[in-house]
C-alpha positions as CSV (number, residue, x, y, z in Angstrom):
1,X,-34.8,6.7,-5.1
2,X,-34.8,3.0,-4.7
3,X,-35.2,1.4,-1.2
4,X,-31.6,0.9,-0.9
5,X,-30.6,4.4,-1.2
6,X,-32.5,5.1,1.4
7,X,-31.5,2.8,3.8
8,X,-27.9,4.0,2.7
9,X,-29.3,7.8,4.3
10,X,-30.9,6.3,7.0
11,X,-28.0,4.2,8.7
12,X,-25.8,7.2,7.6
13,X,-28.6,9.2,9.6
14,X,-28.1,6.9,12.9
15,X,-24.2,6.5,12.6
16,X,-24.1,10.2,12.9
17,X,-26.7,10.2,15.6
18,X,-24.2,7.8,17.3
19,X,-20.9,9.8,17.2
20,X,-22.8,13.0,19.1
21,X,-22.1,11.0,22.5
22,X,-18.3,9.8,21.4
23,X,-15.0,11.1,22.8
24,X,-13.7,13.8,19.9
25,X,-10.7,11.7,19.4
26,X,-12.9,8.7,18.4
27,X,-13.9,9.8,14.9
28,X,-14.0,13.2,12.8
29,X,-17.5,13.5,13.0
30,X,-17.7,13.5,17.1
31,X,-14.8,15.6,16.3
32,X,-16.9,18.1,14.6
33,X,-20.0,17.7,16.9
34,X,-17.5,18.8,19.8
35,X,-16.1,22.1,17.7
36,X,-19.8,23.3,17.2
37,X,-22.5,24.4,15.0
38,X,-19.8,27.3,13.6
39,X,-16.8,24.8,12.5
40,X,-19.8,22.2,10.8
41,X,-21.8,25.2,9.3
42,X,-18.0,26.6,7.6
43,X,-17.3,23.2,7.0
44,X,-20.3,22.9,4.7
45,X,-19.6,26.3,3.2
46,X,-16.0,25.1,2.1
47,X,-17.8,21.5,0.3
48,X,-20.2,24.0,-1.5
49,X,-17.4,26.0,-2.8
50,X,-15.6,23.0,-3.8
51,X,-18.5,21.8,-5.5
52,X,-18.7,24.9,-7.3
53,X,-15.2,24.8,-8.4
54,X,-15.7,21.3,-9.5
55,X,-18.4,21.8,-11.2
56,X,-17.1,25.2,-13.1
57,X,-13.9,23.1,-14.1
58,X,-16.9,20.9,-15.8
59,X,-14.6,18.1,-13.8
60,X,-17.8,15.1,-13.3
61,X,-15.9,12.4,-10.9
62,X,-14.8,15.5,-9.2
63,X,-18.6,16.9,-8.6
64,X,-19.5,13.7,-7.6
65,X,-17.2,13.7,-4.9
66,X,-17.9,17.1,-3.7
67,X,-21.4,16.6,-3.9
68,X,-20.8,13.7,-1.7
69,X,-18.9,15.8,1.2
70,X,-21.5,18.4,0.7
71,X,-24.3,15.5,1.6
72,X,-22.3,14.7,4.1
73,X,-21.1,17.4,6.2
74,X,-25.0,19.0,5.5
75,X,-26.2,15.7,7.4
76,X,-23.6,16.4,10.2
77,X,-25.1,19.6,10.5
78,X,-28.4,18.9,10.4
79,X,-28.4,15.5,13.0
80,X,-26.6,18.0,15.2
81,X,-29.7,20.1,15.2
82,X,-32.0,17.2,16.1
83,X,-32.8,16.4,12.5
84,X,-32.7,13.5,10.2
85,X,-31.7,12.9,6.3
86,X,-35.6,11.4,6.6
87,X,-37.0,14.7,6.9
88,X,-35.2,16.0,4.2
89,X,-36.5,13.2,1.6
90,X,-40.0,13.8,3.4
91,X,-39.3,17.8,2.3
92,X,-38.4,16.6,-1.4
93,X,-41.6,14.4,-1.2
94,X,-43.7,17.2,-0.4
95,X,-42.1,19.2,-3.2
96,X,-42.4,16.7,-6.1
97,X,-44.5,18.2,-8.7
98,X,-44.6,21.6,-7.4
99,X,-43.2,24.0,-9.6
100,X,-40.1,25.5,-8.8
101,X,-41.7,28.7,-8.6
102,X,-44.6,28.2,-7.1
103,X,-42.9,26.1,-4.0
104,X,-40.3,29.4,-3.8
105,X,-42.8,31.7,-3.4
106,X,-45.3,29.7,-1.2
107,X,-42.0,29.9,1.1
108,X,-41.3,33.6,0.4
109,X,-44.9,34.1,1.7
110,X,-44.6,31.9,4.9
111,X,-41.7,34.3,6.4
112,X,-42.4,36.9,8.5
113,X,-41.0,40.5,7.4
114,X,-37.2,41.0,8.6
115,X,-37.4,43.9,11.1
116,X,-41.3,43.3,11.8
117,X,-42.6,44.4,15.5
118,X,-38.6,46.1,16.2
């Protein structure tokens, strides 16, 4: 990714960072941050689905689109929770030339059994 991609995440990162102290009538994204963490987790659920469908209808200017809201919404989500779209590409740093399979189960390994100590 070329610098200016990631400055495109990063002011996208403190724009969002912004609207969490806005009135909800000010913009759709303090809008969102004022429904919750259950109307921005659906709302990423619905721009998966539509990527899916777009992507299934092999429709390409209609994936990119989705793929966009899905970005989008996801970084909502996740700058609600105290995070930033820098920590993600620090994630997919860490993962370059990992094997798919070995990074999956590294992760499988990390979690603690469900039900565990109950």
């Amino acid at each position: 990714m070329v610098p200016e991609e990631v400055e495109i995440l990063s002011r996208l990162s403190q724009t969002l960072e912004a609207r969490k102290g806005a009135a909800p009538s000010s913009s759709y994204v303090a809008s969102l941050y004022a429904r919750g963490v259950d109307v921005m987790a659906r709302k990423v659920g619905e721009e998966a689905v539509e990527t899916i469908l777009a992507a299934k209808d092999r429709d390409h200017p209609a994936l990119v689109r989705e793929i966009a809201d899905l970005w989008f919404h996801s970084l909502v989500l996740l700058v609600d929770q105290g995070g930033s779209a820098q920590e993600v590409l620090n994630e997919l740093a860490r993962r370059e030339g990992v094997s798919g399979h070995v990074e999956k189960a590294a992760r499988q390994d990390a979690q603690p059994l469900q039900g565990a100590g109950s």
